[in-house]
C-alpha positions as CSV (number, residue, x, y, z in Angstrom):
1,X,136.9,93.7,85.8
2,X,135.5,90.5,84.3
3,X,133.0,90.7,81.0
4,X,130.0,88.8,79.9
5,X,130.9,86.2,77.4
6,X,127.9,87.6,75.0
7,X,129.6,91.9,75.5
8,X,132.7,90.2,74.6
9,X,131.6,88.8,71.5
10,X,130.3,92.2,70.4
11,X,133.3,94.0,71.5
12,X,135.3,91.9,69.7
13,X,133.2,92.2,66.4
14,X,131.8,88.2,66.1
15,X,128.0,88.8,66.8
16,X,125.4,90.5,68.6
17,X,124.2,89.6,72.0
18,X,121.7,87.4,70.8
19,X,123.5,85.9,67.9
20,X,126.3,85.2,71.3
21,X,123.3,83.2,72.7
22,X,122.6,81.0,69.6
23,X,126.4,80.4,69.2
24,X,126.0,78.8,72.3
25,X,123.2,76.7,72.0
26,X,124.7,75.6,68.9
27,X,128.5,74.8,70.9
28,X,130.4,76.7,69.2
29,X,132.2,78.7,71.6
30,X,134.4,77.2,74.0
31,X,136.3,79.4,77.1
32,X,139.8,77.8,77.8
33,X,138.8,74.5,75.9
34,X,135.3,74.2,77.7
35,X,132.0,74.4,75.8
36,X,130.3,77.3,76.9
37,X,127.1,76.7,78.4
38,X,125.8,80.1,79.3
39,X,126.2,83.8,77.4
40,X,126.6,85.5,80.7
41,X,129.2,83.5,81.9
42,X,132.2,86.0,83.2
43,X,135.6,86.0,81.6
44,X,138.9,88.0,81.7
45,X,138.9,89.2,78.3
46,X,142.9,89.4,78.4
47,X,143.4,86.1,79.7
48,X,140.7,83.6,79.6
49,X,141.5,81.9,75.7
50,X,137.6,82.1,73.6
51,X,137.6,80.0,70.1
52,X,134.4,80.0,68.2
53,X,134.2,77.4,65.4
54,X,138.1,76.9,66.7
55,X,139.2,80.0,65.4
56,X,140.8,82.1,68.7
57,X,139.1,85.7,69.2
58,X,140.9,88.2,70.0
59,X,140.0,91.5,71.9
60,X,142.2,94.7,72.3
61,X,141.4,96.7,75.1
62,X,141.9,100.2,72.8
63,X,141.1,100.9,69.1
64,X,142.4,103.4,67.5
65,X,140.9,103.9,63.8
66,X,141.8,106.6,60.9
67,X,138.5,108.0,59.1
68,X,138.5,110.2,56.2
69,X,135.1,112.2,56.9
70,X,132.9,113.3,54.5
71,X,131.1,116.1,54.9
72,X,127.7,116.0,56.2
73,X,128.3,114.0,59.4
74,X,128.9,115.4,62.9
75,X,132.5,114.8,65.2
76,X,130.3,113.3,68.6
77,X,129.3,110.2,69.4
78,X,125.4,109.9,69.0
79,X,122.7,112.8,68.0
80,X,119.0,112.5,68.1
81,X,119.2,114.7,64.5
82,X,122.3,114.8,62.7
83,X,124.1,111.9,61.0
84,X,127.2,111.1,63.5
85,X,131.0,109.4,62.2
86,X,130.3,106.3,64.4
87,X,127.7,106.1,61.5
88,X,130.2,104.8,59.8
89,X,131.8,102.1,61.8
90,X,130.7,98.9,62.7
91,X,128.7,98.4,65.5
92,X,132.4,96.4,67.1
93,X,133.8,100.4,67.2
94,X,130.8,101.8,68.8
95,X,133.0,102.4,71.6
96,X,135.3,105.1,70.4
97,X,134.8,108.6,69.8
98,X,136.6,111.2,68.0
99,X,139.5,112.8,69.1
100,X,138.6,116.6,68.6
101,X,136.0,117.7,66.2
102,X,135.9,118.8,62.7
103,X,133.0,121.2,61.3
104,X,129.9,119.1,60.0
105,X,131.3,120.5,56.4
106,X,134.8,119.7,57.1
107,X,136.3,116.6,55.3
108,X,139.6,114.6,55.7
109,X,141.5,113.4,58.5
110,X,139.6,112.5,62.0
111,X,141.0,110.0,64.6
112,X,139.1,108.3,67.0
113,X,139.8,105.8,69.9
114,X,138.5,104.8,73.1
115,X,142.1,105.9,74.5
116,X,141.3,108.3,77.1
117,X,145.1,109.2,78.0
118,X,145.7,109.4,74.0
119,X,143.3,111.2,73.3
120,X,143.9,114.0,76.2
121,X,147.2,114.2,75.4
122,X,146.5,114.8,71.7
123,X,144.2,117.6,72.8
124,X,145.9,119.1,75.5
125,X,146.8,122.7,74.7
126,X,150.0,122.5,76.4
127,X,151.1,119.8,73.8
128,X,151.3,121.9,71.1
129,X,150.4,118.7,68.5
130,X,150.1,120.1,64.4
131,X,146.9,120.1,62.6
132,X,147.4,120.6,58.9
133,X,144.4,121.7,56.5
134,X,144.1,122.1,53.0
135,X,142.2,125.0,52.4
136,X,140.2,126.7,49.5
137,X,139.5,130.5,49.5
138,X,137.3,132.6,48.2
139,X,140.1,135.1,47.5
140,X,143.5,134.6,46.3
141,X,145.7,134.6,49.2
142,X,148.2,137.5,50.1
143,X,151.5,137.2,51.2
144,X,150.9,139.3,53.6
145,X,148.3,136.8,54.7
146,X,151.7,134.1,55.5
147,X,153.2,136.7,58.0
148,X,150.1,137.4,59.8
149,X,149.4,133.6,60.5
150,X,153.1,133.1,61.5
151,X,152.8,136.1,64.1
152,X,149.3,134.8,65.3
153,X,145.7,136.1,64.3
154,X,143.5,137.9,66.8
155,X,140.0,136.1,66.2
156,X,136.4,138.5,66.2
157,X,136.3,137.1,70.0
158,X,139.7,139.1,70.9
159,X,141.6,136.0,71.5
160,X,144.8,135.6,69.9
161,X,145.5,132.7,68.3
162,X,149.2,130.8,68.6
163,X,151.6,131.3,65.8
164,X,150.4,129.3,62.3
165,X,152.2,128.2,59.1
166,X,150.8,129.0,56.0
167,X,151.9,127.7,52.7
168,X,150.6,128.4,48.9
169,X,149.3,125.6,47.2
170,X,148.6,127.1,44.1
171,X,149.8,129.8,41.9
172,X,146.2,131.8,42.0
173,X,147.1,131.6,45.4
174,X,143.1,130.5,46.5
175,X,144.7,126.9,47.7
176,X,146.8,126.6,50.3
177,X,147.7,124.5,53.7
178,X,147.6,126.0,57.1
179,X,149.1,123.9,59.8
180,X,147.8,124.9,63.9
181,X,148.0,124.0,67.2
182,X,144.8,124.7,68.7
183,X,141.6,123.6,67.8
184,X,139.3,126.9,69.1
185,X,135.4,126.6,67.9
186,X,135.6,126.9,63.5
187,X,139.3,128.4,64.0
188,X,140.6,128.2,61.0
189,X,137.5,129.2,59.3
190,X,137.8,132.6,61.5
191,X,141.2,132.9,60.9
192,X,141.0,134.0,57.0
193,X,137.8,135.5,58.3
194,X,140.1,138.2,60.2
195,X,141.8,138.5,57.3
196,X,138.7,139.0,55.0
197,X,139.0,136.2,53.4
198,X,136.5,133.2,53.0
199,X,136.9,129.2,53.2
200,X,135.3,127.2,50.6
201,X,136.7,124.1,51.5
202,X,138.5,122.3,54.0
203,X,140.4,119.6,54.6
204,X,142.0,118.5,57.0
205,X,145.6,116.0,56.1
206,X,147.3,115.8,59.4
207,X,147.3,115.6,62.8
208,X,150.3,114.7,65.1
209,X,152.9,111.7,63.3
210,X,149.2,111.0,61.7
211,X,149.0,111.7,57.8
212,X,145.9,111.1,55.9
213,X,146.3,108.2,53.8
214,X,145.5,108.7,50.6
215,X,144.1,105.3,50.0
216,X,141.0,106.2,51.8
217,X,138.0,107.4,50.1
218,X,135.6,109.6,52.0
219,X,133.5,107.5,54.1
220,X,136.2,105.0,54.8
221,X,137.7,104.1,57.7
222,X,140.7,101.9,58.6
223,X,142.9,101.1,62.2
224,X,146.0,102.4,62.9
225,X,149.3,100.2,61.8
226,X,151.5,99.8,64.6
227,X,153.9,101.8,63.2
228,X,151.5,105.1,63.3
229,X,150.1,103.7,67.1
230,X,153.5,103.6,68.5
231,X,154.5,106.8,67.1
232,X,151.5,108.9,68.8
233,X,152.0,106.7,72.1
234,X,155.7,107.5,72.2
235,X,155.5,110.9,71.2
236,X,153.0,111.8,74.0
237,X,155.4,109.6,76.4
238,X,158.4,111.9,75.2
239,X,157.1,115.2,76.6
């Protein structure tokens, strides 16, 4: 479906709308070696060439972008209240949205793309794709605690949850990863809750081939190398 020259520019992170229109009045844009003459003109964004000041723009139909959240700021796309991740982004991602959700107080690891198939696979139950947290107790963790995870806990709702890895992070035992394949409403919060146990913290490091990278602060953002792209693509392709 063609695209208005001036959404394009947007989409592709160059201007607004109405800077698009004062690009070209100034001739700075040119279509397949034409001078523009109109913002609304129609283009195929995957085939029609667009230079502005001669530099070639290039638009990708999918982003897919790594955050490290902080806490404070809600997994959706727009709230008339809260503080939301696109928050974060440039206007030029306004188009994604997160792929699952973490708490509001959760920090760490959230993907987001405008990827429909992707992002359905990733969060199709019948995928089984790993979620790892790094998680912070109120109590020191029993080793009982590892068994019950790996046999599934039975939440305060009744359901059962699938089978869960637990590891000890730290010797007094109140640190420790927990790696899932759901994502039910605060599950993992619940899960130590069955145990009588609290979370202080969490974090989330992984999710599918996708590891946190370490190099991000909390706020930042940053896209997906090819190698990490092509490794969720082909791993949903696989099954």
């Amino acid at each position: 479906m063609p695209m208005r020259l001036d959404k394009f520019i947007v989409a592709v992170g160059a201007g607004s709308r109405s800077q698009a229109k004062t690009m070209v009045k100034s001739k700075r844009l040119t279509v397949n070696g034409q001078v523009v003459q109109k913002s609304s003109m129609k283009i195929d964004e995957l085939v029609d060439q667009v230079h502005l000041d001669g530099q070639k723009l290039s638009y990708h139909q999918f982003d897919y972008i790594m955050l490290n959240k902080p806490s404070g700021f809600i997994s959706a796309t727009k709230d008339p209240y809260e503080k939301t991740v696109l928050d974060l982004l440039p206007n030029r991602y306004h188009r994604v949205w997160p792929v699952g959700r973490l708490d509001k107080d959760t920090v760490g690891l959230l993907l987001l793309t405008n990827d429909g198939q992707l992002s359905h696979q990733l969060l199709s139950p019948k995928k089984h794709v790993d979620k790892t947290y790094e998680v912070r107790l109120a109590s020191p963790c029993q080793f009982e605690d590892i068994s019950a995870m790996a046999e599934g806990i039975r939440l305060d709702d009744g359901y059962r949850c699938l089978p869960a890895r637990l590891e000890l992070l730290s010797e007094d035992g109140r640190t420790v990863t927990l790696t899932i394949q759901e994502g039910k409403f605060h599950q993992v919060k619940r899960m130590f809750l069955a145990r009588g146990n609290q979370v202080t913290h969490l974090k989330r490091l992984s999710m599918g081939t996708i590891i946190l990278d370490e190099k991000l602060k909390e706020g930042d953002y940053r896209l997906l190398t090819d190698e990490e792209r092509n490794s969720l693509l082909f791993c949903n392709q696989s099954d």
